[in-house]
C-alpha angles and dihedrals in degrees: 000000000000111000119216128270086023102122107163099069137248110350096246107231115192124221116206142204079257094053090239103141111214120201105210090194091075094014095232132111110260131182140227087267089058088049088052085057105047078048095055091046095048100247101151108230137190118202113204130200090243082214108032096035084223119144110247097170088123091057094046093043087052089045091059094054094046089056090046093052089043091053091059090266093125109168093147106074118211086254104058090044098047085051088051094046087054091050083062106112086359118144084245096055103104080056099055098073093050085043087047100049098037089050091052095047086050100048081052101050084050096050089051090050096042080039094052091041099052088049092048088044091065105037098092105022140121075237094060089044091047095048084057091055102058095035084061088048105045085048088048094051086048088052094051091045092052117121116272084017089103122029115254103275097002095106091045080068099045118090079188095069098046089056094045094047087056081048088055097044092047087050091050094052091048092047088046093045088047085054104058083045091055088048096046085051087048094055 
């Protein structure tokens, strides 16, 4: 989780009696949306007990994921939960974190492959070039549909417009199809 150029070690968060969490690194009081995002961005924390000096990182860590769940942002199905409950005092116990850490660097490391590949499959494409293409003319069509770009009731006489306002919602079905492709292929 150390991102690079960060040379001093984890940044120390205090947690306090309060529950106010302090980043010393910044000297300001954070929350656990501010840890999320340092997270997020790879910054390495330690959160520390303010009183007891103990290092409560896992609970935090846990807490964050319970208020992202919480939030609708289930990424962990029943299934999976209710598996890793029944882990719990398993033989196999002592195995599930190293599993569970190897399976997630691995699952990073592939999305960044798939991710890198899709994005080299369509460099130097007639897709690429084709995405272009109708990205030109679908920002072309919005500019020409801006306000003050027609005069007022001068596109209700035109048989042109109307034919030209089915070509622009065909183009903006296609782009947004192509979009959701282009999102499925990311994940």
């Amino acid at each position: 989780m150390k991102k690079s150029g960060d040379t001093n070690g984890p940044v120390i968060i205090k947690k306090y009696a309060n529950r106010r969490l302090y980043n010393t690194e910044t000297s300001s009081y954070i929350t656990l949306e501010h840890l999320a995002a340092m997270t997020r961005e790879g910054r390495d924390f330690k959160v520390i007990d303010a009183k007891s000096e103990d290092d409560i990182t896992h609970n935090v860590l846990t807490q964050i994921i319970m208020e992202e769940e919480a939030r609708g942002q289930t990424l962990l199905p029943v299934s999976f939960l209710r598996q890793l409950i029944a882990l719990y005092g398993d033989s196999m116990q002592a195995l599930v974190p190293g599993y569970l850490e190897a399976s997630m660097e691995s699952f990073r490391r592939n999305q960044q492959q798939f991710k890198s590949a899709v994005e080299g499959a369509f460099a130097n494409s007639p897709f690429a070039e084709l995405a272009k293409q109708n990205m030109a003319m679908f920002e072309a069509a919005t500019a020409a549909f801006k306000p003050g770009a027609v005069p007022p009731g001068a596109a209700a006489a035109d048989e042109s417009v109307a034919a030209k306002d089915d070509e622009i919602a065909a183009l903006r079905s296609e782009l947004s199809r192509l979009q959701d492709k282009v999102e499925k292929l990311g994940k």
